[in-house]
C-alpha positions as CSV (number, residue, x, y, z in Angstrom):
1,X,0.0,0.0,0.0
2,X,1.1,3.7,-0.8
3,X,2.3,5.8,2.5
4,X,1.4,9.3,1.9
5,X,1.9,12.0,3.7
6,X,-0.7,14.6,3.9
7,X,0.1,18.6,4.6
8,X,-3.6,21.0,4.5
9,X,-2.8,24.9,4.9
10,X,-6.2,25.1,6.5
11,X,-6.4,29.2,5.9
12,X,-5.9,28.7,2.2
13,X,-8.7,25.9,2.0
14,X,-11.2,28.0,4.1
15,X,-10.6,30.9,2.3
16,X,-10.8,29.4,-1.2
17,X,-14.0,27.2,-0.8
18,X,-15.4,29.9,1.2
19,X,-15.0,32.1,-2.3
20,X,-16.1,29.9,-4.6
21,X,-18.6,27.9,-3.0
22,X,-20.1,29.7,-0.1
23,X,-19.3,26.5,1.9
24,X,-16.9,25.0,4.0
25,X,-14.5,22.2,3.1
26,X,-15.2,18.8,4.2
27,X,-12.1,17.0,6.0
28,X,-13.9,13.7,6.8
29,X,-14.6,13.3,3.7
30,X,-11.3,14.3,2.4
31,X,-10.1,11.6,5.2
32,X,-12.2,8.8,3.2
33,X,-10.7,9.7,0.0
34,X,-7.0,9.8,1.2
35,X,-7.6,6.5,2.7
36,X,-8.6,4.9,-1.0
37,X,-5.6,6.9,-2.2
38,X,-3.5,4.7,0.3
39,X,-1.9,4.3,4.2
40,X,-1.9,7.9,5.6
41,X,1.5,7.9,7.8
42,X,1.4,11.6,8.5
43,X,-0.9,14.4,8.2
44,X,-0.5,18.2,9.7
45,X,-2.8,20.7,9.4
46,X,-1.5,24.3,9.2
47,X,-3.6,26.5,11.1
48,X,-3.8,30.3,13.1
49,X,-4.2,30.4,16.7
50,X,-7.2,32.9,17.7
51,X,-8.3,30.7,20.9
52,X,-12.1,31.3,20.1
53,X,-14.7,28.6,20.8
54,X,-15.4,27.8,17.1
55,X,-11.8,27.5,16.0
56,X,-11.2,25.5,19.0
57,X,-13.7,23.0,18.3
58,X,-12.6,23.0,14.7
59,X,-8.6,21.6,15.8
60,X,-10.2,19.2,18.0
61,X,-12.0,17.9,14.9
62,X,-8.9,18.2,13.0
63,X,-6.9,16.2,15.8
64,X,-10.4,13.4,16.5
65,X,-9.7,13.3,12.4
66,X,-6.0,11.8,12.4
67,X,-4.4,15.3,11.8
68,X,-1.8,16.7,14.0
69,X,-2.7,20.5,14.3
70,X,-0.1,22.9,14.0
71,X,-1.1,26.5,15.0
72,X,1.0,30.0,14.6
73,X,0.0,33.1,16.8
74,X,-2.9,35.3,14.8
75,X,-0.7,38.6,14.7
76,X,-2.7,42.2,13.7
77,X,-0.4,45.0,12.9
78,X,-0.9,48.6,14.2
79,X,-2.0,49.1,10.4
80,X,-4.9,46.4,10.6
81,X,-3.3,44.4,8.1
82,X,-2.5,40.2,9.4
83,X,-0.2,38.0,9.5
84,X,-0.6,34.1,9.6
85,X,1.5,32.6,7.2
86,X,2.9,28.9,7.1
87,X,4.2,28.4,4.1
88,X,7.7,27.9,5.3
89,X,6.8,25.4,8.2
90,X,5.5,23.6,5.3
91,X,7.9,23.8,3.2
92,X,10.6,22.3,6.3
93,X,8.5,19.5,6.8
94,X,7.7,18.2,3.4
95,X,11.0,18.3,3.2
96,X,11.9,16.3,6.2
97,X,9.2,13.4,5.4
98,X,9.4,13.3,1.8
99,X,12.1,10.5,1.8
100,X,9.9,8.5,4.4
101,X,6.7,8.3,1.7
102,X,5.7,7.5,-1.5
103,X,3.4,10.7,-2.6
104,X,3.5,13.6,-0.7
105,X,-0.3,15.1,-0.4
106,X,-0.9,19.1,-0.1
107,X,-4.0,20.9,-0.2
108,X,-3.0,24.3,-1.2
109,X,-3.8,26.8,-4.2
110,X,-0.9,28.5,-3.1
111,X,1.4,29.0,-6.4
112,X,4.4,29.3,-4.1
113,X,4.3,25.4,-3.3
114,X,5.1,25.1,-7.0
115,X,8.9,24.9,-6.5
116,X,8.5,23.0,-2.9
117,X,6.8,20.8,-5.3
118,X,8.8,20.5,-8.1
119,X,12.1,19.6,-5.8
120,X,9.9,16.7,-3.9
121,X,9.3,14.4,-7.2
122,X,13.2,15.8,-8.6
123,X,14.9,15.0,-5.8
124,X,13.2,12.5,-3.9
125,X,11.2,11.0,-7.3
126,X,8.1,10.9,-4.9
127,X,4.9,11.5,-6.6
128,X,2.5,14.6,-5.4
129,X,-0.8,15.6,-5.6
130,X,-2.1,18.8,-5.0
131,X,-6.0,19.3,-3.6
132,X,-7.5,22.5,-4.9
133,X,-10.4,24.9,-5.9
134,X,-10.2,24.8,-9.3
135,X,-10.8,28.1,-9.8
136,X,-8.2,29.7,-7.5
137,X,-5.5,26.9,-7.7
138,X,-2.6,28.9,-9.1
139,X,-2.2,27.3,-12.5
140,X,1.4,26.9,-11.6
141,X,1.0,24.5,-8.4
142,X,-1.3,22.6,-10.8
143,X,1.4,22.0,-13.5
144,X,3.7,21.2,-10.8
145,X,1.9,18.3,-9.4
146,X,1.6,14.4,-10.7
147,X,-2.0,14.8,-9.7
148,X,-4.4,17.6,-9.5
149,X,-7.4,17.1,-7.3
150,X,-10.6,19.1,-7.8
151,X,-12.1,20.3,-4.6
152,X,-15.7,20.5,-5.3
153,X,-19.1,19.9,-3.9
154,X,-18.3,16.4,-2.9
155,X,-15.4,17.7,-0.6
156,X,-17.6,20.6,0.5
157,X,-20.0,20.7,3.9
């Protein structure tokens, strides 16, 4: 069986379903489907610490899931603008677990992945997928994955 290894940037996912759908994203379900893909030997989710109730409850589910939830402080600048950004925590431990898999999984629409991508099937020859909303999946993550994986309504809540 294949061991993949399975890395959400939860922000990205919420934000993208959110636009094109309306809806929220579905990780049981997405759970089912990496499961027929093969044996899921790791799997963070990248999230933002904001210690409400909702979000809270939301990790939990993440952690009751199989994911191990990784959370950054939510920042706020004196200019209202935020900062929340794990794309290099990411990037370190796809790199790190890449050798130990056969695919590496990463639901993203994130074009920055593309290179994190590109050196994880030239350097390690593993094979990965990326999980996306069509629509605002940079077309540059997509052409840098073995797989593309349409998140649509049957991923969706």
């Amino acid at each position: 069986m294949k061991k993949i290894a399975v890395f959400a940037d939860v922000q990205n996912i919420y934000y993208t379903t959110r636009q094109a759908y309306g809806r929220q994203f579905n990780y049981r379900k997405l759970w089912q489907k990496l499961q027929e893909m093969g044996e899921v030997v790791h799997a963070t989710a990248y999230a933002i610490r904001r210690d409400d109730d909702q979000q809270i409850k939301f990790q939990d589910a993440l952690r009751h899931i199989g994911f191990e939830v990784k959370l950054k402080p939510y920042i706020q600048r004196a200019d209202g603008s935020t900062k929340g950004d794990w794309d290099v925590g990411i990037a370190i431990d796809v790199m790190e677990l890449a050798p130990e898999v056969d695919a590496v999984i990463l639901l993203s629409g994130d074009g920055d992945f593309d290179l994190l991508l590109n050196k994880v099937r030239e350097r390690y020859g593993k094979e990965a997928i990326v999980f996306g909303v069509p629509a605002l999946t940079a077309n540059s993550l997509i052409n840098s994955a073995d797989r593309f994986m349409r998140i649509e309504e049957d991923l969706l809540l």
